[in-house]
C-alpha positions as CSV (number, residue, x, y, z in Angstrom):
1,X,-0.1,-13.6,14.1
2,X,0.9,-10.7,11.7
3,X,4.5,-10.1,12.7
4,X,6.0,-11.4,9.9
5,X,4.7,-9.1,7.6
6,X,6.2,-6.1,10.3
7,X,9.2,-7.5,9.8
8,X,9.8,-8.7,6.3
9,X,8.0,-5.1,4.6
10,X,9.9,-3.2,6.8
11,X,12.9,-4.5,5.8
12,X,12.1,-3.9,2.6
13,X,11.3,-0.4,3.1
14,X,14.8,0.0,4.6
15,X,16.6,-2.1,2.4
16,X,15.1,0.2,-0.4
17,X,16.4,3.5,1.1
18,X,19.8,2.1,1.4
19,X,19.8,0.9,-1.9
20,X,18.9,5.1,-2.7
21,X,21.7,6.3,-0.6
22,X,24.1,3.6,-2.3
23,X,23.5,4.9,-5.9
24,X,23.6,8.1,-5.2
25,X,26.9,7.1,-4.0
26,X,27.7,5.5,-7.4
27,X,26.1,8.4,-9.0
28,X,28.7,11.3,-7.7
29,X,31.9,9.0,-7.9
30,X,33.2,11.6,-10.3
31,X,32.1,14.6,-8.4
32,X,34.8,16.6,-7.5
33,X,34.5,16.7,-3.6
34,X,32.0,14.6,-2.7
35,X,31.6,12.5,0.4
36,X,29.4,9.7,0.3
37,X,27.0,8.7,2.4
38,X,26.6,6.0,5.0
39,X,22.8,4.6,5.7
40,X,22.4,3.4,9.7
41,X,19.3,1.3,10.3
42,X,17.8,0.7,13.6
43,X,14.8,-0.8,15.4
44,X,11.5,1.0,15.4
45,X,10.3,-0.3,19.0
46,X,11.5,-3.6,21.1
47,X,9.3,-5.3,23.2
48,X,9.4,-7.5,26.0
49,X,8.6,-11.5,25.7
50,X,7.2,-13.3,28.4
51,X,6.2,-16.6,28.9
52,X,3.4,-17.9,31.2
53,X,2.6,-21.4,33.2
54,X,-0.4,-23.2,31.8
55,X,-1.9,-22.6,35.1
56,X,-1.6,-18.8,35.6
57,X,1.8,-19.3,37.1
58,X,4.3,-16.2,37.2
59,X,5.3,-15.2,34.0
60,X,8.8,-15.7,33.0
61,X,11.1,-13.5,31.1
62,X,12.2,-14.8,27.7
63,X,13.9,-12.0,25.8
64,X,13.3,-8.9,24.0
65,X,11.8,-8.9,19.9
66,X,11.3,-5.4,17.9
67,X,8.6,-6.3,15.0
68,X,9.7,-3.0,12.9
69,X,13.3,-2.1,11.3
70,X,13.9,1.6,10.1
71,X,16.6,3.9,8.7
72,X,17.6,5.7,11.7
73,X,19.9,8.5,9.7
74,X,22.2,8.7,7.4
75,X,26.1,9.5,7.6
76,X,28.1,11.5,6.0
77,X,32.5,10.5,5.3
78,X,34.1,13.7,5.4
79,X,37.2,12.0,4.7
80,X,40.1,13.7,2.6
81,X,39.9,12.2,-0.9
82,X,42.2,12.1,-3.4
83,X,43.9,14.7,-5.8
84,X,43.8,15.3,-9.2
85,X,46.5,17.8,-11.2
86,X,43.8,19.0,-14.1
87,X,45.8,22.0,-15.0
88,X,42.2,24.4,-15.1
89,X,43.1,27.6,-14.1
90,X,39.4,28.0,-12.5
91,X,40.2,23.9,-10.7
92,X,40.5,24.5,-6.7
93,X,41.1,22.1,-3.9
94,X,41.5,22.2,-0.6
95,X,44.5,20.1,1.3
96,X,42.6,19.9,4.6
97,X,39.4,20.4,6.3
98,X,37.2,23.1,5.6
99,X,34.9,24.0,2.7
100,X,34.4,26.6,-0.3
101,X,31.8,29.3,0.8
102,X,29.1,30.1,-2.6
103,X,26.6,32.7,-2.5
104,X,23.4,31.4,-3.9
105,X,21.1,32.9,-6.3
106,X,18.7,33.4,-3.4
107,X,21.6,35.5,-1.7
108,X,22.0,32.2,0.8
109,X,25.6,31.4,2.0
110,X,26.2,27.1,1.2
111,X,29.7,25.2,1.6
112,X,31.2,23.1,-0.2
113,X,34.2,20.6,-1.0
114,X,33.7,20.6,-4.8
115,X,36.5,23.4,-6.1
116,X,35.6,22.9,-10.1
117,X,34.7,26.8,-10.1
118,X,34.0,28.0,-13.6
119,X,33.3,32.2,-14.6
120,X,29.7,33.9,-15.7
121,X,29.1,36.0,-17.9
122,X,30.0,39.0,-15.8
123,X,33.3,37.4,-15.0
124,X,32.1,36.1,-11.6
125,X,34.2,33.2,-10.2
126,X,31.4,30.8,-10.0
127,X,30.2,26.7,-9.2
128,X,28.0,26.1,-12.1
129,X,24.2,26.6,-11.3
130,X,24.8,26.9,-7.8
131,X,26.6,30.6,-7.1
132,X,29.1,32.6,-6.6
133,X,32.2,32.0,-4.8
134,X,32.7,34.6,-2.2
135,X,36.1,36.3,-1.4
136,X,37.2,36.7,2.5
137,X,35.3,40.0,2.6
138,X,32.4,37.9,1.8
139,X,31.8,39.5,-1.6
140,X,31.8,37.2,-4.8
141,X,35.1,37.4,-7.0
142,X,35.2,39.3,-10.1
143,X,38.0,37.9,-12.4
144,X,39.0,39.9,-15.8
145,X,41.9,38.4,-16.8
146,X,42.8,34.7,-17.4
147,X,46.4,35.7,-16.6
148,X,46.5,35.7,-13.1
149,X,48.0,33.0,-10.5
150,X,46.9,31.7,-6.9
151,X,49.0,30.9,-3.9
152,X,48.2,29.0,-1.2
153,X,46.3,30.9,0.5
154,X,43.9,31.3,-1.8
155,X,44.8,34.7,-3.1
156,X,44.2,35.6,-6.6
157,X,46.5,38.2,-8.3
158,X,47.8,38.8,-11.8
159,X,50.4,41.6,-13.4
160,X,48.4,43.9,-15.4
161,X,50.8,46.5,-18.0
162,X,49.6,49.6,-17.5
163,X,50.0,52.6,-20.1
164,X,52.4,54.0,-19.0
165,X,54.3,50.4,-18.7
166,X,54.9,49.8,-15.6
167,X,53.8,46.4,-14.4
168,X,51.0,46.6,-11.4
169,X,49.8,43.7,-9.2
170,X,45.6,43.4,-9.6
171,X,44.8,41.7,-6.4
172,X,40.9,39.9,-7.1
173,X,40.3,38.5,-4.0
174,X,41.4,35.7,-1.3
175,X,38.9,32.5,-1.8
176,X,37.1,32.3,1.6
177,X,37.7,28.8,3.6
178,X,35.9,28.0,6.7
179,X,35.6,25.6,8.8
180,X,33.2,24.1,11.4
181,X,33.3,22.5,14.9
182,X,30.7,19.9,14.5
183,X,30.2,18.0,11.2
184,X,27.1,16.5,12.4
185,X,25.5,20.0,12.3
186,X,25.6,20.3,8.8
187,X,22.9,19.3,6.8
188,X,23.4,17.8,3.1
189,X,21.9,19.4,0.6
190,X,21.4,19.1,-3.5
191,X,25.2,18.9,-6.0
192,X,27.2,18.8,-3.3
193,X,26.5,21.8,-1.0
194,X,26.1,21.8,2.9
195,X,24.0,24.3,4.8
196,X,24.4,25.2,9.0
197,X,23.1,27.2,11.5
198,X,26.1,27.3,13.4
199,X,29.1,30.0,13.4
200,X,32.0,29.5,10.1
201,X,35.0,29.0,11.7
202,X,37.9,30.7,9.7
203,X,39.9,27.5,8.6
204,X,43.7,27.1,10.0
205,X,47.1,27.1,8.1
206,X,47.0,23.3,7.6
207,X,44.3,23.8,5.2
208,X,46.1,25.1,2.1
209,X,44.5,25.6,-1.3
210,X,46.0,24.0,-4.3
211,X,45.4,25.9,-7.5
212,X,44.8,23.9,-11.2
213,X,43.6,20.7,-8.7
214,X,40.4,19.1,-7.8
215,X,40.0,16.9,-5.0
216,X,38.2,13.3,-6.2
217,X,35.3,11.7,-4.5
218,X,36.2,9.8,-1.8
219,X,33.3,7.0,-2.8
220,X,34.6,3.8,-3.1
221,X,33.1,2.1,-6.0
222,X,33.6,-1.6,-5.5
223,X,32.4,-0.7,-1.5
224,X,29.4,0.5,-3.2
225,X,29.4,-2.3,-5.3
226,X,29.1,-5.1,-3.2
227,X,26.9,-2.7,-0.5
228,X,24.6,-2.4,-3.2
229,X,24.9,-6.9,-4.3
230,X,24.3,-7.5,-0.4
231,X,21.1,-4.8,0.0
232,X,19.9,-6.3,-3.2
233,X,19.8,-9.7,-2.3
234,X,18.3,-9.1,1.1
235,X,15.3,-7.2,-0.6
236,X,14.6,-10.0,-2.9
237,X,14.6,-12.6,-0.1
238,X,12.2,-10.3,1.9
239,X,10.2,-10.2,-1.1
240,X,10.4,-14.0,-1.6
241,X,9.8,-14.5,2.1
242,X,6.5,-12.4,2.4
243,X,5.0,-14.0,-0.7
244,X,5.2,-17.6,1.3
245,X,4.1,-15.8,4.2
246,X,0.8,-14.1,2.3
247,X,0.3,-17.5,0.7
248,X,0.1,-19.6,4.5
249,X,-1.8,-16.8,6.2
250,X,-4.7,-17.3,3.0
251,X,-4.7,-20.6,3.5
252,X,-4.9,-20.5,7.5
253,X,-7.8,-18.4,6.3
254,X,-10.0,-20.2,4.2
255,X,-8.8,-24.0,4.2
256,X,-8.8,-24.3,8.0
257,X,-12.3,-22.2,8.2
258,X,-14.1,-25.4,6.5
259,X,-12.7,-27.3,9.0
């Protein structure tokens, strides 16, 4: 008798949490790195429908119903997007798969795609309000001088003059750059950063990194645009729809009780 409101507040619940993960979406399209998210809805519990002769004859299989829809997870695109020359010295990007490593405050290690590293106080090549970007020897980089240059690997150098004149080659560092062999391991979290429990995998040659570059979000905005029309307009016509269905179930209530 109650199904309807199963399946129409359900699918508003749902409906809702897509509409989350789609501006969220919209939110970061000019977040250096970011992948956006994909919502995947699924049925709660289905059940069998039978029906039955009027005189207790053997019941019949009609077909299966599920009264409860419900965000099953959400998926993340690690697709390559696209690059942007910025000419920032501290701008990084990566031309492949694998991630940045930053050291949290909390002394945590977190990945990410977002290379739009700025420096500290102390000179510490960092992501701002997230941590320090750690060198291959898993120690944070220290950079002194604005003059330096980065090759493809990721190593950071500059000529220093010494006294005596003769020109010396400060080496501050190769930018770590891991990868991992399942992406479904990794677990989203806040601005961009991904956490794991399994083993960094030290990211191949076909991964270079591009110096005074970031790599754009790879959100789609008129995808999320029209996502965001379609999950709209199926909330409201849940909303509509339960309204009506409130407003027959009082009235199967109370007119047909005086009958």
């Amino acid at each position: 008798m109650y199904q309807g409101f199963y399946n129409l507040v359900s699918g508003m619940l749902t409906q809702s949490r897509n509409l989350t993960v789609i501006s969220n979406n919209m939110v970061n399209v000019q977040t250096a790195g970011y992948k956006h998210d994909t919502m995947v809805a699924t049925t709660f519990q289905q059940e069998m429908l039978y029906r039955s002769g009027r005189w207790g004859g053997e019941r019949q299989e009609l077909a299966t119903t599920s009264k409860i829809s419900t965000a099953d997870r959400t998926y993340v695109n690690y697709e390559q997007g696209g690059f942007e020359p910025t000419g920032g010295i501290y701008d990084f990007a990566l031309g492949g798969e694998g991630f940045f490593c930053i050291q949290t405050p909390g002394g945590q290690t977190r990945y990410t795609r977002n290379g739009s590293f700025a420096v500290d106080n102390e000179g510490y090549l960092v992501l701002n309000d997230m941590g320090r970007v750690l060198s291959t020897n898993g120690q944070p980089i220290r950079i002194d001088n604005e003059e330096f240059s980065v090759d493809a690997r990721g190593r950071i150098t500059a000529v220093i003059q010494g006294q005596n004149g003769q020109l010396d080659v400060r080496d501050y560092g190769t930018l770590q750059v891991v990868d991992f062999a399942d992406y479904d391991a990794l677990h989203r979290e806040d601005n961009g950063l991904f956490s794991t429990n399994q083993a960094a995998l030290q990211a191949g040659d076909d991964t270079p990194v591009l110096w005074q570059t970031l790599e754009r979000s790879n959100v789609d905005m008129m995808e999320e645009m029209t996502n965001m029309m379609t999950s709209q307009r199926a909330l409201q016509s849940a909303a509509q729809m339960l309204k009506m269905y409130d407003t027959i179930m009082g009235k199967s209530s109370t007119d047909v009780g005086r009958l």
